[in-house]
C-alpha positions, 0 to 999 in steps of 0.5 A: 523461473521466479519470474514466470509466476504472475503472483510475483508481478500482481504483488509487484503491481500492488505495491507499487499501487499502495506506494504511490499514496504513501510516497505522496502523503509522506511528501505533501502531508504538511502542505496538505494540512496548512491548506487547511487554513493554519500556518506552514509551521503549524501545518509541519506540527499537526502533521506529526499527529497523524503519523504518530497515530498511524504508527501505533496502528501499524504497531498493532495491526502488524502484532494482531496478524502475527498472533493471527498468522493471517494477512490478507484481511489485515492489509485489507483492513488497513486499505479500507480505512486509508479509501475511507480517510481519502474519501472523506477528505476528498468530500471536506468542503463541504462540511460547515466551516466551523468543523471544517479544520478538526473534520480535514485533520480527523479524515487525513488522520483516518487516511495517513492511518490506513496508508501506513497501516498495512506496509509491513503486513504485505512485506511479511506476505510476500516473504511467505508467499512467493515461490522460487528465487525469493531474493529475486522476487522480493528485488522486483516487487521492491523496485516496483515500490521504488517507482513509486516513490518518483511517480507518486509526489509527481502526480500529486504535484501535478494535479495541484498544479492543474486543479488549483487544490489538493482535492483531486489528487487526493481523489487520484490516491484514492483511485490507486489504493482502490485498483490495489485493493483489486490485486490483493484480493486476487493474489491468494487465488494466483499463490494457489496457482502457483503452488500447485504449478510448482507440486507439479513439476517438483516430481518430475524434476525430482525423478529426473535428478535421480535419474541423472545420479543413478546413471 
């Protein structure tokens, strides 16, 4: 039964979908930053920066939702900021060559912030959310999440391989997070539907074990 309603599998769908940028920035962060023009060391280094600021973000992106008891536009926040980060990094040739390093390491920190910016966010959602089975529920969207964590690193290692460059996986992971951004705004329509489903049949389910105890 939990898993006849659509929300569980477009939350599935979703998390997968916002997974596989955060598996693939988790794996290539580093090479991503020391083909900056700076050192593996110095590119293992700065790459501390970015997770570091995206931590605190996530700290206090996650405290406001909770004060605020919503979520929707918080994740949505975070997804934003991360498109944004992919995009401008995705751009950063063509910045002058002067600026091009603290340009590449602000865009990267923008995305990295946005990427880990609405993980927990959407873990809390999903536990309030989801209607029957919810251990059975939070399982599948989980191991949707965990294909993510083959798919991602592959997809971005393959498209290093083809074009030469991060730049086109990056643009990949933004692809991703915007067909992500789609599901999550259609999810509070598809919770809906299925509380009122679940309304429905609750009365009916209820007056037939009455029934069976009567008899």
């Amino acid at each position: 039964e939990t898993l006849s309603h659509p929300s569980v599998w477009c939350f599935a769908l979703a998390n997968f979908l916002m997974l596989v940028p955060m598996y693939s920035v988790s794996f290539y962060l580093p090479a991503i930053i020391a083909e900056f023009g700076v050192g593996a060391l110095e590119g293992n280094l700065l790459s501390t920066v970015p997770y570091g600021i995206a931590t605190l973000f996530m700290l206090v992106n996650s405290y406001h939702s909770d004060r605020q008891h919503e979520r929707l536009v918080h994740i949505l926040t975070a997804n934003c900021v991360e498109i944004i980060g992919f995009g401008l990094l995705a751009i950063s040739g063509k910045v002058p060559e002067q600026q091009r390093l603290a340009f590449k390491m602000v865009t990267v920190t923008i995305a990295a912030t946005g990427v880990w910016g609405s993980k927990a966010i959407f873990m809390a959602w999903i536990s309030e959310s989801l209607r029957g089975n919810l251990a059975v529920a939070i399982a599948t969207v989980t191991s949707f999440g965990n294909v993510a964590g083959l798919a991602g690193p592959l997809i971005m290692g393959e498209c290093r391989h083809v074009s030469g460059a991060y730049t086109l996986g990056i643009l990949v992971l933004m692809g991703f997070q915007m067909a992500a951004v789609v599901i999550i705004v259609a999810l509070p329509f598809l919770i809906a539907r299925d509380s009122r489903l679940s309304l429905h049949h609750t009365p009916s389910h209820a007056s037939s074990s009455r029934t069976s105890v009567e008899q």
